[in-house]
C-alpha positions in Angstrom: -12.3 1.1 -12.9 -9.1 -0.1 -11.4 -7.9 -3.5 -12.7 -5.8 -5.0 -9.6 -4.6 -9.3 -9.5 -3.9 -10.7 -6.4 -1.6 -13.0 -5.9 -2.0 -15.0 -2.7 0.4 -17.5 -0.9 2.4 -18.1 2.0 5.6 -16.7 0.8 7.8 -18.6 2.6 9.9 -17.0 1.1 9.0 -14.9 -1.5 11.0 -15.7 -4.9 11.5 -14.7 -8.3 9.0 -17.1 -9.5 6.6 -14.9 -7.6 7.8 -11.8 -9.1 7.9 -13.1 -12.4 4.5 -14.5 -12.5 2.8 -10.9 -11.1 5.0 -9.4 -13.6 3.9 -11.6 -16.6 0.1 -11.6 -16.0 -0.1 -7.7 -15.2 1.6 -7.1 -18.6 -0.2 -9.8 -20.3 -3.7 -8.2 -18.6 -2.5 -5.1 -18.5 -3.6 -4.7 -15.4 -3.1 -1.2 -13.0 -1.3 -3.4 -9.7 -0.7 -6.8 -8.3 -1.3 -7.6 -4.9 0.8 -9.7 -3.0 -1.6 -11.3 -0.4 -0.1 -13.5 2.3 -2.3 -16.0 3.8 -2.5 -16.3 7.9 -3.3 -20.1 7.4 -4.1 -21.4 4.1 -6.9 -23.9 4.5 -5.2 -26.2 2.2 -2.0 -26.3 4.1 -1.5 -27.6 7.7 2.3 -27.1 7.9 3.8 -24.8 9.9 4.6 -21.4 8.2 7.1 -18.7 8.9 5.7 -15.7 11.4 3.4 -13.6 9.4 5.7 -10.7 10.5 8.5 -12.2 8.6 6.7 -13.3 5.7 5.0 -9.7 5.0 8.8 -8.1 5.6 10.2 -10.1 2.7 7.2 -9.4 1.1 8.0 -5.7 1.4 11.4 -6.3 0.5 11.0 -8.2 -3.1 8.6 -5.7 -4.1 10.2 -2.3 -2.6 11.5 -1.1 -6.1 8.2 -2.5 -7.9 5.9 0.4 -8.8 2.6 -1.6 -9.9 3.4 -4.3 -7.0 2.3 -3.7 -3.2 1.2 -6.0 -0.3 -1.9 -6.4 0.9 -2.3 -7.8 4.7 -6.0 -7.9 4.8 -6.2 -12.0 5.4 -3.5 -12.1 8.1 -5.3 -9.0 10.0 -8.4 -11.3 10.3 -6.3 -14.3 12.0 -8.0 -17.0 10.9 -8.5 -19.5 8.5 -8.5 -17.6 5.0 -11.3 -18.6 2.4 -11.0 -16.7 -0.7 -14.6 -16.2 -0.8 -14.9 -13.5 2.4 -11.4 -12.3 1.2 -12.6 -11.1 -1.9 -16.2 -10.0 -0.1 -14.0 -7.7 1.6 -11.7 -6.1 -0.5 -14.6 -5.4 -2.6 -16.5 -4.0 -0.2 -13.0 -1.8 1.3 -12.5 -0.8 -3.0 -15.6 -1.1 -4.7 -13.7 0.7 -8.1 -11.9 -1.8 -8.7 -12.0 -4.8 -10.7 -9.9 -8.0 -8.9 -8.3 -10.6 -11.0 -7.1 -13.8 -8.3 -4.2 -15.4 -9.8 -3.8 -19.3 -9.1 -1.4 -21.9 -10.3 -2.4 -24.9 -12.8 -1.8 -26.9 -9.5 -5.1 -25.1 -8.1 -7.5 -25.3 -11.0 -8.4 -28.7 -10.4 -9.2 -28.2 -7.4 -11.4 -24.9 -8.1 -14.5 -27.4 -7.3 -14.2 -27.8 -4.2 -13.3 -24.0 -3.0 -15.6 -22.8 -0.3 -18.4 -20.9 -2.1 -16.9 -21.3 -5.8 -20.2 -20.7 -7.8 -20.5 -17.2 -5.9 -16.9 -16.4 -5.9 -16.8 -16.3 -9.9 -19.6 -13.9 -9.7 -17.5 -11.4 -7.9 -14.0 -11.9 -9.4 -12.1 -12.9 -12.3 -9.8 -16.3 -12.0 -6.4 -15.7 -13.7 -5.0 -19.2 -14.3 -0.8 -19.3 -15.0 0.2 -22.9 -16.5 2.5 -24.8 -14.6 3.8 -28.2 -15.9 2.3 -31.5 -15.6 -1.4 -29.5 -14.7 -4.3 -29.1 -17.1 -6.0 -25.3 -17.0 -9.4 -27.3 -17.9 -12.2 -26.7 -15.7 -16.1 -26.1 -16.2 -15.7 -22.5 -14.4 -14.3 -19.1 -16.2 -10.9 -18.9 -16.3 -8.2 -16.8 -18.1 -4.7 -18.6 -19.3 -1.6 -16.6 -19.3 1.6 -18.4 -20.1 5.0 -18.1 -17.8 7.8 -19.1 -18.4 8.7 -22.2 -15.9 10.6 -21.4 -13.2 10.8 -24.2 -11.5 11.7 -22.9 -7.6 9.4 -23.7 -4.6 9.8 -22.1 -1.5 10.4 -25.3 0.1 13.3 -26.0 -2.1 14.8 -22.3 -1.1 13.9 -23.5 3.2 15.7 -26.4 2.2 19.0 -25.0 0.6 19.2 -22.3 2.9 19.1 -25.5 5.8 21.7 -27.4 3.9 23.8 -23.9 3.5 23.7 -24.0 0.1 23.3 -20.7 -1.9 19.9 -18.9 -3.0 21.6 -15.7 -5.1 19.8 -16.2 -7.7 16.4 -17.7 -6.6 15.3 -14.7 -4.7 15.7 -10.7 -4.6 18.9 -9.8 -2.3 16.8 -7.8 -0.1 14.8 -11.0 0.9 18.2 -13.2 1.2 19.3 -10.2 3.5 16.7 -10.1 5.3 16.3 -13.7 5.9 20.5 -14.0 6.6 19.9 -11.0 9.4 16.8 -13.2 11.1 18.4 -16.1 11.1 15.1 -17.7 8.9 15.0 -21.1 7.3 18.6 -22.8 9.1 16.9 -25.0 11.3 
């Protein structure tokens, strides 16, 4: 059986806190591949995001020299609200080898309660929980800790340097701060 994380967001950009999270749990798990897995809409986000187009090109781009990282576009091809329940229902049913391993923030395993379907979710996958400070990794439902280093970068905070003209170098790969310099992303 394949051992695959996913690691879902909105990317907006994608940064080396990303990278070094996918990085740190597929060592740590020694899992085969992590999945980078943009949402279309997140349903605990109502802001407006980047294109999806965008968002799965720097997606590309961070992880083009990344042998055990690839992206996966399978909740953006069913425009709609994402719930991690179907999500999983159908990557299990499109690889049904392979064992998936969702990776969420301390900042999300409070809230695991009140996911859409949680009790039948945990059947079908394993929850990979990556500490984060100031957010306890406690919860009544199976979880597995990995430790990463802090790195503390938000998208948002990259949006907002890149509006105020400040520099990113060394908050994201320099094929995503190419990519977002040649689209014009993020200056306004």
């Amino acid at each position: 059986m394949k051992k695959v994380g996913i690691l879902g967001g909105t990317f907006d950009p994608p940064h080396y806190g990303h990278l070094l999270i996918a990085d740190d749990v597929r060592t740590e798990l020694q899992l085969d591949e992590i999945w980078f897995m943009p949402n279309y809409i997140p349903p605990h986000k109502d802001k407006k995001v980047t294109d999806h187009v965008h968002r799965v090109n720097m997606l590309h781009a961070a992880v083009a020299n990344q042998p055990h990282f690839r992206v996966e576009t399978i909740e953006l091809e069913r425009k709609e609200r994402s719930y991690t329940y179907d999500t999983i229902v159908l990557l299990k049913k499109k690889h049904p080898h392979t064992i998936f391993y969702f990776i969420i923030g301390g900042d999300m395993v409070e809230y695991l309660p009140h996911w859409y379907r949680i009790d039948e979710l945990v059947q079908l996958v394993q929850f990979v929980g990556v500490k984060r400070p100031g957010y306890s990794l406690r919860t009544s439902y199976p979880i597995i800790e990995v430790d990463v280093p802090v790195f503390a970068v938000s998208s948002s905070l990259i949006r907002e340097r890149i509006q105020s003209g400040k520099s990113v170098t060394y908050l994201l790969p320099e094929a995503v701060q190419l990519y977002i310099k040649e689209n014009r992303l993020y200056e306004t």
